[in-house]
DRENGU-622923 format. One record per residue (C-alpha): x, y, z; residue in three letters. Coordinates in steps of 0.2 Angstrom, whole numbers, plus 5000, padded with zeros to 4 digits. Example, Ala and Ser with C-alpha at 12.3 -4.5 7.8 and 13.67 -1.06 7.14 Angstrom:
BEGIN
506249785039ALA/506849955036SER/
//
This chain:
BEGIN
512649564897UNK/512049574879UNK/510149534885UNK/510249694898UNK/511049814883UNK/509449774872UNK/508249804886UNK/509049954889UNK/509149974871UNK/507349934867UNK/506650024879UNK/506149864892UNK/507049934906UNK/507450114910UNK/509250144903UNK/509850204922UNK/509350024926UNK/511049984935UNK/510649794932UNK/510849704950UNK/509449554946UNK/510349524928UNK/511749464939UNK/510749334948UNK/509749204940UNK/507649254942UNK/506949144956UNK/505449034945UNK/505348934962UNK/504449064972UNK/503149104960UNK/501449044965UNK/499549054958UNK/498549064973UNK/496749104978UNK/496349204994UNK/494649235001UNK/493949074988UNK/493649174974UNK/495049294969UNK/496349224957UNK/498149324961UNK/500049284955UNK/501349304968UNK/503049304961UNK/504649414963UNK/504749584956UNK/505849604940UNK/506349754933UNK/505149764920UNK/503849794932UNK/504549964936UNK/503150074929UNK/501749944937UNK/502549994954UNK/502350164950UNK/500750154946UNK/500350054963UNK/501350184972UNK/499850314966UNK/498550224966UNK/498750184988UNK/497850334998UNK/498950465006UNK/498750375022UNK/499450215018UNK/500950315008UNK/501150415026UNK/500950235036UNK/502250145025UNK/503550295022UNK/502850385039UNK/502950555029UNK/501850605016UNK/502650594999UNK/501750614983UNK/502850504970UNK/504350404970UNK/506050474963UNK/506650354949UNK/508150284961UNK/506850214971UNK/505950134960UNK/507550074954UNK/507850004970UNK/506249924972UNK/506449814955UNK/508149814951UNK/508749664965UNK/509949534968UNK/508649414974UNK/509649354990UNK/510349504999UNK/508549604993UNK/506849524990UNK/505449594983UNK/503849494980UNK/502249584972UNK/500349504971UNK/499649524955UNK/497949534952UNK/497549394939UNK/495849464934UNK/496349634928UNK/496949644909UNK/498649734917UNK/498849614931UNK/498949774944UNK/500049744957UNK/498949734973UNK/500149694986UNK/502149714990UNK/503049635001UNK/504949655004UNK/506549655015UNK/508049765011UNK/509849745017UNK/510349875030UNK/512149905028UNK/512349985045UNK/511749855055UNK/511649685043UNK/509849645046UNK/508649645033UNK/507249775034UNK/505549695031UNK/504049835023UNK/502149785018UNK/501049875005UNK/499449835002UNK/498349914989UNK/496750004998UNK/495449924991UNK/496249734994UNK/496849755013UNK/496049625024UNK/496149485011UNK/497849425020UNK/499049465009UNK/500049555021UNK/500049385031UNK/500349275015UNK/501749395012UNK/502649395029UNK/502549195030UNK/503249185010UNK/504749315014UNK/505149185031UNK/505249045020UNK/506249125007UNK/507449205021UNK/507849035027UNK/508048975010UNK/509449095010UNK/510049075027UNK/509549245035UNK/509149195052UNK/508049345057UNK/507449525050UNK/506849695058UNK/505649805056UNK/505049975059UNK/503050015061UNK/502250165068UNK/501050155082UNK/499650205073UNK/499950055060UNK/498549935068UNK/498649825054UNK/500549815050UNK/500749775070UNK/499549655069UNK/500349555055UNK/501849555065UNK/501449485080UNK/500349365071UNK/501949275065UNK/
//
């Protein structure tokens, strides 16, 4: 509890952070250093909450037609509460991973792949983002199969999802699995 204060504190994490992955130890285990296409060096891990301004700055750097295909309305930034939301997870009911790429001084965030609890029904939401200028690498692929393994590691049996038609590629990675 102290830790969280100081981040807050310090400036680490935002001080609205309302602190959900401090109560849940951070999942080391599903962290990976992979390479993908034999030459391109990326860290896949779980998002923390210090990444918050990292997915910002993913967030804008996506054309407006990924933003429309992945929030199906055209939005031109994210409301601190959902940034919140997208960092600040418990880990088990909410999983967030994000591809890092390893060459860049910043380690950018290139890739997000996620489920979210759905109160009303109690099935996890799956949702893909992939950066532009990295899709067709397969890291919505790599991040569908990793979310199924960590779901059955936390015994969900199954998740939904919601994809417009025009999404050829999000589709695609679907049925693939």
């Amino acid at each position: 509890e102290q830790l969280f204060t100081d981040a807050k504190r310090f400036h680490y994490i935002n001080e609205k952070q309302p602190g959900y992955s401090f109560k849940k130890r951070y999942p080391v285990e599903w962290e990976a250093d992979l390479t993908f296409k034999e030459s391109y060096e990326v860290w896949v891990r779980p998002v923390k909450p210090t990444d918050e301004d990292k997915v910002r700055d993913f967030f804008h750097s996506l054309s407006d037609q990924s933003i429309y295909l992945r929030y199906f309305t055209h939005i031109y930034s994210l409301p601190q509460r959902v940034l919140q939301g997208f960092v600040d997870i418990d880990y088990e009911r909410n999983m967030t991973l994000v591809i890092l790429n390893k060459g860049g001084k910043q380690k950018e965030i290139i890739a997000m792949g996620q489920w979210v609890y759905d109160e009303k029904d109690g099935l996890p939401e799956l949702a893909f983002q992939v950066s532009d200028k990295w899709q067709g690498f397969g890291f919505g692929k790599y991040l569908l199969k990793r979310l199924i393994v960590i779901a059955q590691a936390y015994g969900i049996p199954t998740f939904k999802a919601e994809v417009l038609s025009q999404n050829a590629s999000m589709i695609h990675v679907l049925e693939s699995a």
